[in-house]
DODRENMAR-899679 format. One line per field, with one value per residue (C-alpha): residue in one letter; residue number from 1; x, y, z. Coordinates in pm, 1 decimal, always signed. Each point is the difference from the previous one (the first is absolute). Layout:
BEGIN
r: (A/...) $
k: (NUM/...) $
u: (X/...) $
v: (Y/...) $
w: (Z/...) $
! end
This chain:
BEGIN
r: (X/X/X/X/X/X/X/X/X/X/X/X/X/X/X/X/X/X/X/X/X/X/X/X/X/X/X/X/X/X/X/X/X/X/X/X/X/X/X/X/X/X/X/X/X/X/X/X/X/X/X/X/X/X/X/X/X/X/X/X/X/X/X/X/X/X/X/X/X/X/X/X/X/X/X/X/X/X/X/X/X/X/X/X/X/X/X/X/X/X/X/X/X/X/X/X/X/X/X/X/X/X/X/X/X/X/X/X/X/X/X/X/X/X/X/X/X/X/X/X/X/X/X/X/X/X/X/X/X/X/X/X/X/X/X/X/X/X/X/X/X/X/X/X/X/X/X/X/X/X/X/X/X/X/X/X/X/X/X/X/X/X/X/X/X/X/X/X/X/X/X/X/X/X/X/X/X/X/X/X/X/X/X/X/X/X/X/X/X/X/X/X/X/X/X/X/X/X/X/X/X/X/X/X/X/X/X/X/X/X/X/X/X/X/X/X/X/X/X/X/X/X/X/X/X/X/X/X/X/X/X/X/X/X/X/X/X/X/X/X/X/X/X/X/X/X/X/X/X/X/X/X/X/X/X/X/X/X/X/X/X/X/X/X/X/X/X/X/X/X/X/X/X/X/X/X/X/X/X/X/X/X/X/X/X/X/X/X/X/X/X/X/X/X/X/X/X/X/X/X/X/X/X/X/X/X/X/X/X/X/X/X/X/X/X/X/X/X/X/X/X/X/X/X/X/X/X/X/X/X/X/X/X/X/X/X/X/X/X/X/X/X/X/X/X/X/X/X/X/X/X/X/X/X/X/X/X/X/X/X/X/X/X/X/X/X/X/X/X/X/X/X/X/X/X/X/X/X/X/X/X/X/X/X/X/X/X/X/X/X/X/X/X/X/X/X/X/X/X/X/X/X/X/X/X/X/X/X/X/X/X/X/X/X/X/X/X/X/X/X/X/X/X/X/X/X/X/X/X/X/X/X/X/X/X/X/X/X/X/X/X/X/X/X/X/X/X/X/X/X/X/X/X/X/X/X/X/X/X/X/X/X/X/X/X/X/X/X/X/X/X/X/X/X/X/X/X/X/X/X/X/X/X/X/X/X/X/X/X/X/X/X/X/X/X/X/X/X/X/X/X/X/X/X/X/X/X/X/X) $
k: (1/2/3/4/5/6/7/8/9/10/11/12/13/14/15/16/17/18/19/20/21/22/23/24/25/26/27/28/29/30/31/32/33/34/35/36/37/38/39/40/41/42/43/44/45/46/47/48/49/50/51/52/53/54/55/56/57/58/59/60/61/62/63/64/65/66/67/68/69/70/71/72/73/74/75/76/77/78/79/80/81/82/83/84/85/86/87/88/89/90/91/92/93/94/95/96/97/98/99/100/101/102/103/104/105/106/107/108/109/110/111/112/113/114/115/116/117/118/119/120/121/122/123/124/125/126/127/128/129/130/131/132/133/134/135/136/137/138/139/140/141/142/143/144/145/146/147/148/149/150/151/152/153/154/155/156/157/158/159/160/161/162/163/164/165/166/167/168/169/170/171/172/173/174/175/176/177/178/179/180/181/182/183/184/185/186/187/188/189/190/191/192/193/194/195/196/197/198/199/200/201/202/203/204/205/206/207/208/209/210/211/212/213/214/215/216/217/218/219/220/221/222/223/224/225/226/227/228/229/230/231/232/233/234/235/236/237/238/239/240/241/242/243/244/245/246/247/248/249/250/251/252/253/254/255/256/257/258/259/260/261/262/263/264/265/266/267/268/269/270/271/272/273/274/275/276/277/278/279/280/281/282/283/284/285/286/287/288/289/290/291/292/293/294/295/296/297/298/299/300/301/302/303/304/305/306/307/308/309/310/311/312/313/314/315/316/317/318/319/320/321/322/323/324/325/326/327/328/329/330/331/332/333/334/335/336/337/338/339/340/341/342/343/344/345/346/347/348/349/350/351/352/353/354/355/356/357/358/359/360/361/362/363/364/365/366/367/368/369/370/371/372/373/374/375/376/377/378/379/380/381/382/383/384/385/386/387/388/389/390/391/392/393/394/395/396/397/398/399/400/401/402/403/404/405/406/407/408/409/410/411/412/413/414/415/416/417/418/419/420/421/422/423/424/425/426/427/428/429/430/431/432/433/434/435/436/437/438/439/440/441/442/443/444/445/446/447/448/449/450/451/452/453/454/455/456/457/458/459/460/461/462/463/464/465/466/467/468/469/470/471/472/473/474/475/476/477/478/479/480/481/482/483/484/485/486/487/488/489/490/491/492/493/494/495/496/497/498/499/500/501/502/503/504/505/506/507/508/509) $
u: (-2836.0/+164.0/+341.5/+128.3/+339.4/+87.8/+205.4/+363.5/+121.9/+191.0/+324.9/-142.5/-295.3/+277.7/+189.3/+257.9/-144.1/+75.7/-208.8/-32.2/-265.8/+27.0/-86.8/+117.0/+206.0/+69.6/-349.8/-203.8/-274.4/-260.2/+58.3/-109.0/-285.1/-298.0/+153.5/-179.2/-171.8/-226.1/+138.9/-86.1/+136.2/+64.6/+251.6/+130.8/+92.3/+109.6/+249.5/+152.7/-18.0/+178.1/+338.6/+253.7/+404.2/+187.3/+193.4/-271.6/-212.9/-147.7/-312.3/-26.9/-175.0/-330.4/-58.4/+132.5/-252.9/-285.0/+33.0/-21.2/-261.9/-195.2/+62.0/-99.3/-295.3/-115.2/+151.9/-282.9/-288.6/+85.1/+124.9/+354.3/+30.1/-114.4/+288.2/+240.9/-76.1/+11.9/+307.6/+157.9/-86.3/+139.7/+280.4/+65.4/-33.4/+286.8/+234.5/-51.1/+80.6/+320.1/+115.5/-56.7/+214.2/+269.0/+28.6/+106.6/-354.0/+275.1/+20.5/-320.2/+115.3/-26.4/+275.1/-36.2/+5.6/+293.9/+214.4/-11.7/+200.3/+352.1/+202.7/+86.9/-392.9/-32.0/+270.3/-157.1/-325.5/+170.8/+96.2/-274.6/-216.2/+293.9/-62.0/-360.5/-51.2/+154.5/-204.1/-320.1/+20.9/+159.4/-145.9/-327.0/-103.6/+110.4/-193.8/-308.8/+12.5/+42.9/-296.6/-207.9/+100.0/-64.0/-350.4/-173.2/+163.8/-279.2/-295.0/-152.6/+223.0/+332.4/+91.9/-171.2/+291.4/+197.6/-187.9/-72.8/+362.0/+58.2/-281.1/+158.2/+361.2/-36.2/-18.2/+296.5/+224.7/-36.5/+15.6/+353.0/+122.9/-75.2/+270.9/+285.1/-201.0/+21.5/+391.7/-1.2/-84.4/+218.9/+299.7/+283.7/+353.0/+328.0/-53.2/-365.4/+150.4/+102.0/-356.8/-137.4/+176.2/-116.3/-321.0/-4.3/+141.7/-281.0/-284.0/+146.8/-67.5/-347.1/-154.2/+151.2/-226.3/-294.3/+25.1/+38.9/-296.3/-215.2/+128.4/-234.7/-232.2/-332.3/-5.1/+29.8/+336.0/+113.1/-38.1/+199.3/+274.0/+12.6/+41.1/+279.2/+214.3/+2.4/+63.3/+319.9/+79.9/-5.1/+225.3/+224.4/-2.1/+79.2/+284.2/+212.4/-120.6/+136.9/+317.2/+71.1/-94.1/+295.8/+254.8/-108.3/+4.4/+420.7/+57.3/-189.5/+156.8/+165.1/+161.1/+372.4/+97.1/+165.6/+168.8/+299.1/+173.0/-88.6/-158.3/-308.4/-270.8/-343.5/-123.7/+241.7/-125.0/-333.1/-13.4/+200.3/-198.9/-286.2/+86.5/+141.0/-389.6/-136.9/+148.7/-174.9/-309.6/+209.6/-267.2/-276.7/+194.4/+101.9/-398.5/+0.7/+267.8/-36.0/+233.9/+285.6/+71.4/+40.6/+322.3/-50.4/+21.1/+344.9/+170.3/+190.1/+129.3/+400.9/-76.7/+301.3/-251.0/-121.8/-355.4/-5.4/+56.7/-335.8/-136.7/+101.3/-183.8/-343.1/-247.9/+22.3/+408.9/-1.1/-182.0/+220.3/+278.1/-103.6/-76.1/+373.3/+96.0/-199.3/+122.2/+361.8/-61.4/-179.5/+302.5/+236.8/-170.4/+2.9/+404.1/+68.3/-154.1/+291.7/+288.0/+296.2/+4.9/+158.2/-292.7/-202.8/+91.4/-0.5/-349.4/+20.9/+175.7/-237.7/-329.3/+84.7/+147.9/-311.2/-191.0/+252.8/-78.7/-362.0/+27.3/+215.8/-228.4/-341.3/+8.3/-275.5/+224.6/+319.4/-199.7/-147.3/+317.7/+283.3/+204.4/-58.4/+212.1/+319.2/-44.9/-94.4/+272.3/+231.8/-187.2/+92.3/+396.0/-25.6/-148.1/+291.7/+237.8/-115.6/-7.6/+324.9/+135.4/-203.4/+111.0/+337.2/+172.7/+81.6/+124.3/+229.4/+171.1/+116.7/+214.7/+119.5/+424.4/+10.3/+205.7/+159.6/+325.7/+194.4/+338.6/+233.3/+365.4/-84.6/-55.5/-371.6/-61.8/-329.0/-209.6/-110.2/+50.8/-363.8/-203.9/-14.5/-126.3/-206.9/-164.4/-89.2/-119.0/-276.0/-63.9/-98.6/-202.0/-218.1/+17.4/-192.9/-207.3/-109.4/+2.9/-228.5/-266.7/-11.1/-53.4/-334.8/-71.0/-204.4/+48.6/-268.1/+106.1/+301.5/+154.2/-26.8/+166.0/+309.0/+67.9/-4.9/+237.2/+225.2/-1.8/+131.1/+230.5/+213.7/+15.7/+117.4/+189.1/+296.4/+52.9/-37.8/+219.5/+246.9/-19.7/+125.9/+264.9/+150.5/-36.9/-29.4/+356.5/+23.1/-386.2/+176.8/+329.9/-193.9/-28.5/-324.0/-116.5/-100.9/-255.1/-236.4/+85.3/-28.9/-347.0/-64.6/+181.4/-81.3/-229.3/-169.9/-90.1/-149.2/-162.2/-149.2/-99.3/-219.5/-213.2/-103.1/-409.1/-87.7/-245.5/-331.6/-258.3/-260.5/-333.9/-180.5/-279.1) $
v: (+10841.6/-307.7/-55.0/-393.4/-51.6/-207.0/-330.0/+25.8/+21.3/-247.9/+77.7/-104.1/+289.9/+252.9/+234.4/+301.9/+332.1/+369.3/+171.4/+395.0/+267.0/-70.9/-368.6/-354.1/-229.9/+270.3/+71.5/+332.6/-42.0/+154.2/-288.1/-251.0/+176.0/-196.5/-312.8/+12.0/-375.1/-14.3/-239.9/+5.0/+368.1/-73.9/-289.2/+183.4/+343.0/-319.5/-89.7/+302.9/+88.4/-300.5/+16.5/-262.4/-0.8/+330.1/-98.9/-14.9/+315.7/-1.4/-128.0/-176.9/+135.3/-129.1/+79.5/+384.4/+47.9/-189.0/+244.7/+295.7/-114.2/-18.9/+312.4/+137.1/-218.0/+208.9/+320.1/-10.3/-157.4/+311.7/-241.0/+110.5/+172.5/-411.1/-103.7/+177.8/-33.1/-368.6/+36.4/+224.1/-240.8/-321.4/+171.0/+132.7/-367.0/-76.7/+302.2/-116.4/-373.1/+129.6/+177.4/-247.6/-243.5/+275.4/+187.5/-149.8/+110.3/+151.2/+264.0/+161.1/+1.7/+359.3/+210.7/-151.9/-359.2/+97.8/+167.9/-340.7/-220.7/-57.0/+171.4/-356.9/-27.5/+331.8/-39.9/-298.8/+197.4/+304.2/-242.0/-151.9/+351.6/+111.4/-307.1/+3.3/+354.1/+2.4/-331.8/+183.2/+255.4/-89.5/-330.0/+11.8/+295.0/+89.6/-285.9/+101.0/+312.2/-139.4/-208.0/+275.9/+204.2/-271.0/-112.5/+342.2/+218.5/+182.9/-136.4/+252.0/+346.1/+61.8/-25.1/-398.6/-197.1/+212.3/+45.2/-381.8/-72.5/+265.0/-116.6/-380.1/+127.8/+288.8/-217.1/-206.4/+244.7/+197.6/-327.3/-18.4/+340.1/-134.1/-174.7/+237.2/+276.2/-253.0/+11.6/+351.6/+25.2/-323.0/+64.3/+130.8/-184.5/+20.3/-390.6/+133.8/+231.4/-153.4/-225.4/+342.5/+119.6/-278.8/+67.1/+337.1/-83.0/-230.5/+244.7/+249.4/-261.7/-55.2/+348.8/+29.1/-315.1/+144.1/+323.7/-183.1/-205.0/+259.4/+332.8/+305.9/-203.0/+0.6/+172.7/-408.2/-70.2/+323.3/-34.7/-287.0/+153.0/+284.3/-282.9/-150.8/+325.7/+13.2/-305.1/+41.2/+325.9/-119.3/-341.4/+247.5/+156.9/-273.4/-107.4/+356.7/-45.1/-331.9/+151.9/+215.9/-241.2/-177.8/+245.1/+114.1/-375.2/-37.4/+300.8/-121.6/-355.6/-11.2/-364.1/+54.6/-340.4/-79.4/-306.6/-111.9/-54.6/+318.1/-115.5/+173.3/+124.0/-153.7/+362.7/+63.0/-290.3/+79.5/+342.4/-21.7/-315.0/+219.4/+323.7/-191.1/-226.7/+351.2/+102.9/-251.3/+252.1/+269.7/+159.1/-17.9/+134.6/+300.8/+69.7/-13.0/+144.5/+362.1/+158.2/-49.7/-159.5/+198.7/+32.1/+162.5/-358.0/-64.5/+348.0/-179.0/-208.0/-68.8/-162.7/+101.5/+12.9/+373.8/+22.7/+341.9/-218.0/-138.6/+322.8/-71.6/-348.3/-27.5/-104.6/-410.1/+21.4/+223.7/-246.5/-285.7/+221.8/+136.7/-404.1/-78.1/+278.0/-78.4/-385.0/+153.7/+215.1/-330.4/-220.7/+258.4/-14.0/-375.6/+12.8/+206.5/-306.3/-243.0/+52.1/-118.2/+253.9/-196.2/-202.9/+314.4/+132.8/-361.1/+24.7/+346.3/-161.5/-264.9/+192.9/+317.7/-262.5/-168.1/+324.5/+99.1/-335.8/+42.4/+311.9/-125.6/-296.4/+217.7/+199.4/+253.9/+0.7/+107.3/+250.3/+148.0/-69.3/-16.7/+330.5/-137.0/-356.5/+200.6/+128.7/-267.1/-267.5/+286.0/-74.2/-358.0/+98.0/+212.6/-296.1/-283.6/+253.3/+52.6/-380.7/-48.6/+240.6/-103.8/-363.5/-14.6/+353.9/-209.5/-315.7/+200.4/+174.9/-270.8/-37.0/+343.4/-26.2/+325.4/-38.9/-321.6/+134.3/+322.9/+160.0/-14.8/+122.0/-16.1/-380.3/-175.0/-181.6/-153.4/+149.5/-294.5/-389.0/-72.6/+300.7/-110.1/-360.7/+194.9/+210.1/-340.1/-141.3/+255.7/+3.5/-370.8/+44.9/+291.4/-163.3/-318.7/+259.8/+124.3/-276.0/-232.1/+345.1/+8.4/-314.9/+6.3/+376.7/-7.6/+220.2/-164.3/+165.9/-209.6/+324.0/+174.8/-264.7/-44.7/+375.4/+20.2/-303.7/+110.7/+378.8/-242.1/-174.2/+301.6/+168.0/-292.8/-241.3/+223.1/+126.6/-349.3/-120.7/+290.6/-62.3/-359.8/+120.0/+254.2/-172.0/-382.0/-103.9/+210.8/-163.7/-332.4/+36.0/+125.2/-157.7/-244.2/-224.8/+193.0/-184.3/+92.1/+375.2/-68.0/-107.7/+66.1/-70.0/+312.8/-259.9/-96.7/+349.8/+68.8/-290.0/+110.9/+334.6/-174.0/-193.4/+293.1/+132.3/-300.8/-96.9/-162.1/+230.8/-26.7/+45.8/+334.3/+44.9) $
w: (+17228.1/+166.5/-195.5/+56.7/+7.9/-260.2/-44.9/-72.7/-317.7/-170.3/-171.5/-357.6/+97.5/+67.5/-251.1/+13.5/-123.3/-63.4/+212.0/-65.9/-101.2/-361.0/+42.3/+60.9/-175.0/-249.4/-116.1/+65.4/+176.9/-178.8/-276.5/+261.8/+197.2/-217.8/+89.8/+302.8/+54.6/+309.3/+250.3/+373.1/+116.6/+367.9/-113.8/-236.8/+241.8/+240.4/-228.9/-56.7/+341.4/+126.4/+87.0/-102.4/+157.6/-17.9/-294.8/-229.9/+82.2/-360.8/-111.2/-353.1/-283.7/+22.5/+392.9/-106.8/-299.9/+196.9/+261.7/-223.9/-185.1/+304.8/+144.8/-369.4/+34.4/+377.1/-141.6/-275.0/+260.9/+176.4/+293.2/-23.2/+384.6/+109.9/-212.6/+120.9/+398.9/-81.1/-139.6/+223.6/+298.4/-200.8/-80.4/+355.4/+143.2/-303.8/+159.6/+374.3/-74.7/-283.3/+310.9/+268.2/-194.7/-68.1/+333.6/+344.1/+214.7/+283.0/-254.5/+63.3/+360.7/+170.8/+130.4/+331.5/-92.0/-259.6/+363.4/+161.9/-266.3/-21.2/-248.4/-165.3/-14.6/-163.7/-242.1/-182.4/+14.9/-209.6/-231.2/-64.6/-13.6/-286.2/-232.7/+73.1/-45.7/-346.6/-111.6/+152.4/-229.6/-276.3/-82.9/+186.2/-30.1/-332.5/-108.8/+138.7/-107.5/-369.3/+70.3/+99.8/-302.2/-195.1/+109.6/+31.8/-305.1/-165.1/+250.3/+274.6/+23.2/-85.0/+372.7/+65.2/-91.8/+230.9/+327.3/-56.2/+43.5/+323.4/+172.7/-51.0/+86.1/+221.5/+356.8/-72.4/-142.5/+364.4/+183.2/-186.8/+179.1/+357.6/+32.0/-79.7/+158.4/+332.8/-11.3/+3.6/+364.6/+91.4/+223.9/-189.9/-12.0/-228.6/-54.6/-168.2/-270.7/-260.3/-27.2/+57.7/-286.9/-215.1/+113.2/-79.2/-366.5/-49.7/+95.9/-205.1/-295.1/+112.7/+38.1/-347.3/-112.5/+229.3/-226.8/-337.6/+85.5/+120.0/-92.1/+84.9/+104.0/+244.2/+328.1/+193.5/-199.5/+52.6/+342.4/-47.2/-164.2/+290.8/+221.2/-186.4/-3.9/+355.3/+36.7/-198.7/+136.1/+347.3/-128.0/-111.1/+360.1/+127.8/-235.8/+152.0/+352.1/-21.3/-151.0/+276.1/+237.1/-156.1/+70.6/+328.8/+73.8/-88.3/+164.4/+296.3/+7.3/+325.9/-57.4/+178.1/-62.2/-326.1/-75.8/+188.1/-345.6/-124.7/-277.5/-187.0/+227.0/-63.9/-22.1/-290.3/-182.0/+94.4/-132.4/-318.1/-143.0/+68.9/-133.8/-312.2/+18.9/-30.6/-332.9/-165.8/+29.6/-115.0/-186.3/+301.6/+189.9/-190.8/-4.1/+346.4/+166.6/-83.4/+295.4/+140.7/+380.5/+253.2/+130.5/+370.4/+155.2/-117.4/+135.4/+234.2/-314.7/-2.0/-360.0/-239.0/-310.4/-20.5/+111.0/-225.1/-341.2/+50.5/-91.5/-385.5/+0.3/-124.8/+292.2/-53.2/+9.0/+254.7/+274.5/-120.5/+86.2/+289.8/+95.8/-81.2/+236.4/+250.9/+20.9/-20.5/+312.5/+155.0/-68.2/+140.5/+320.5/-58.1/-26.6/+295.7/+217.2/-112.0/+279.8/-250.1/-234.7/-268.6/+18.6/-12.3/-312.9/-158.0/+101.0/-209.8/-296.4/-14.8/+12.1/-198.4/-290.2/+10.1/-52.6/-330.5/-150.8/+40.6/-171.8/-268.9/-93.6/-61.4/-305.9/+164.1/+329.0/-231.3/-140.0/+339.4/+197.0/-210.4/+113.6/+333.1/-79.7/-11.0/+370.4/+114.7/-136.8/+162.5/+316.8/-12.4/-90.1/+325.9/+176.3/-116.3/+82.1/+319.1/+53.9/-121.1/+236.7/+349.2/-135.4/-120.9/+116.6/+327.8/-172.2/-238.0/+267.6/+155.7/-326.4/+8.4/-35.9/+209.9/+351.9/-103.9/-66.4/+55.2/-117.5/+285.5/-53.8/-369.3/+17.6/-12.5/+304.5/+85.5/+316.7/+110.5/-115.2/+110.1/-105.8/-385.2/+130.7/+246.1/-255.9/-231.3/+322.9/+30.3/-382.7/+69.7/+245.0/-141.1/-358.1/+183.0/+161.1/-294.8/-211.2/+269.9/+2.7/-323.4/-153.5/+178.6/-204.1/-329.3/-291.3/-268.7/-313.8/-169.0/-160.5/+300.7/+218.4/-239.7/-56.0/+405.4/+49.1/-307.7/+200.8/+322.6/-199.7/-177.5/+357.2/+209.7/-202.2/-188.1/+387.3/+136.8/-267.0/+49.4/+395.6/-30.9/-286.4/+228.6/+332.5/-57.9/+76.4/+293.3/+130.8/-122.4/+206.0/+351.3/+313.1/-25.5/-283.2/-320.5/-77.9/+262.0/-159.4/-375.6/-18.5/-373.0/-315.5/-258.5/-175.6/+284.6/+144.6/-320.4/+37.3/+314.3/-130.1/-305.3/+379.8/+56.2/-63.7/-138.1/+296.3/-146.0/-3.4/+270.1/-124.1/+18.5/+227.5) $
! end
């Protein structure tokens, strides 16, 4: 039987309706199967059968109980097995065109074809499959699976209504798993993980629909269904390779050029945006990551967070520890390379800081790494004090009062009318020194900055201060102009002191 397709209907011809097995528009169908009025079948399956725009699935009324009444009509001719390959194949054509107008055709590319495309490419493409997936099932498929209920309930065997709508369904619903299965055998990179993730979310969701839909269902969907759990499984494989691809990748990065201004490492950056990007799949994850890293590559670790403690995490927090520690043992390495070692354990400050506030603004990272925060702020102490002393230990002994006056005959004389001016002289010079260097150094973080200049501050100004209290007249009343020797007012030094770390930061690469 030839079925036409039929002109488009007009808005006044269209109408919302209930659709379900107990009837249409409220009604039960039995009350309206004499109502029956011969009209020509083929444009009447054709109407039915034609699709209109995805946001009006739903046929009206009359289309719905013409349609039943005709398959009633072949049902009791004892033509219903021509009815329903008819249908089938009309409905098919529907399915094909629903999901040529919803899917991107790249997606039905092969695992080959899916390997050659950029990542950028491929990240659209996951996109899309996510929204389309969910719409595939949900809306399209629900639908016809309503419509199949609705036009074969009680005609043929209990089972027509339903192999009707898995012979309609079954192709596309495994042309939606060849995408995803595709990805699993792309190349694996950190950059991937977190679209991985969402992936992996979403096809979670979908074998969940694919089971709803189907349930225990014929030996083809089942099939199906087999296929989508591997599928997932081998998502989820690729969700912890990628993981420890991740950390074997910090550990590996052998970058020995940090900033000249000691600012925050890219990798620093890098990792914590990512491990905090991670937590927002909490729950995933905790499926997934059922064991805890292996430790054996960081032996050689100088890290000053126990390795040991990792034992009392669950799985998840124990690889975002173990990352942590790892990218602490990488920016170690990554300080030793700076030859000022002030500058070295700026680099320190700035990076481990980094890392506490990264921890402190996730609410899952408190919870994995809080007892960590403590030993690690105390890592940053050690770091400013180690910068204070490479820094300023110099400077401030050039203000030391010691050997500029001794008890002779039980009267004070001075050893020398030049050494006090001597000392200031060399105070000068390395204060310039310092203060030229680092201008040009970067600490990002405000409170960070003013707790280090404040730390400055209370060591050298009450000795400057004291210095030009104790010594000033004499510096004043030496051979050569005092001016060149008194470079800085109290004010002014101060002054100075506030110049410093406030270089603009260069971008991150």
């Amino acid at each position: 039987m030839a079925i036409n397709t039929p002109e488009p209907r007009t808005s006044t011809e269209s109408s919302s309706f209930t659709l379900g097995t107990s009837g249409i528009l409220g009604e039960n169908f039995e009350s309206r199967s004499n109502d029956f009025q011969p009209q020509a079948e083929t444009d009447l399956l054709a109407a039915l059968l034609a699709g209109e725009s995805m946001s009006d699935l739903s046929l009206n009324a009359t289309e719905l109980h013409d349609v039943r009444s005709k398959a009633e009509k072949m049902d009791s001719q004892g033509c219903l097995g021509q009815f329903v390959a008819e249908y089938v194949s009309e409905r098919k054509c529907f399915i094909k065109l629903r999901f040529q107008n919803l899917w991107d055709q790249n997606l039905q590319m092969g695992t080959a074809d899916t390997q050659k495309l950029e990542w950028e490419v491929l990240e659209v493409k996951i996109m899309r499959w996510i929204r389309g997936a969910r719409r595939s099932l949900r809306d399209i498929l629900a639908y016809e699976k309503r419509l199949s209920m609705y036009v074969f309930q009680g005609l043929g065997n209990a089972s027509t209504a339903r192999s009707c709508f898995i012979e309609i369904v079954k192709d596309p619903v495994a042309r939606l798993l060849d995408f995803p299965e595709a990805l699993c055998s792309c190349r694996r990179s950190p950059e991937r993980l977190r679209k991985m993730l969402l992936l992996h979310t979403s096809f979670s969701h979908l074998i969940s629909d694919i089971k709803a839909f189907f349930g225990a269902s014929e030996e083809e969907i089942r099939s199906i269904q087999a296929r989508a759990d591997v599928i997932f499984s081998r998502l989820g494989e690729v969700v912890r390779l990628t993981l420890v691809d991740f950390e074997a990748a910090i550990l590996g990065d052998l970058d020995e050029c940090p900033a000249p201004d000691g600012a925050i490492h890219r990798l620093t950056k890098y990792v914590m945006d990512y491990i905090i990007g991670l937590t927002d799949f909490q729950e995933s994850l905790m499926e997934l990551i059922l064991s805890k890293p292996s430790v054996s590559s960081g032996d050689g670790l100088s890290s000053k967070l126990e390795v040991a403690e990792l034992e009392r995490q669950t799985p998840l927090a124990a690889h975002l520890l173990w990352t942590i520690i790892v990218l602490l043992n990488n920016l170690e390495r990554k300080s030793k390379s700076y030859r000022d070692p002030s500058l070295s354990n700026l680099f320190v400050m700035n990076n481990i800081h980094y890392i506490v506030q990264g921890i402190r603004k996730s609410r899952v990272l408190r919870q994995m790494a809080g007892c960590y925060v403590n030993k690690l702020t105390e890592i940053v102490r050690e770091a400013m004090y180690g910068y204070l002393k490479a820094s300023w230990d110099q400077v401030m002994y050039c203000l030391r009062s010691q050997g500029l006056r001794v008890v002779s005959w039980g009267c004070i004389s001075w050893v020398s009318k030049n050494v006090p001016k001597d000392r200031l002289k060399k105070f000068n010079k390395l204060f310039a020194e310092i203060h030229f260097a680092q201008t040009m150094w970067t600490v990002p973080d405000l409170g960070l900055r003013e707790g280090l200049q404040r730390s400055i501050r209370n060591r050298l100004i009450p000795t400057y201060e004291s210095y030009l209290r104790n010594f000033g007249s004499h510096i004043m009343s030496g051979e050569g102009s005092s001016e060149r020797c008194i470079l800085y007012s109290v004010e002014e030094l101060e002054d100075r002191v506030l110049e410093l770390f406030n270089c603009p930061l260069l971008p991150l690469e």
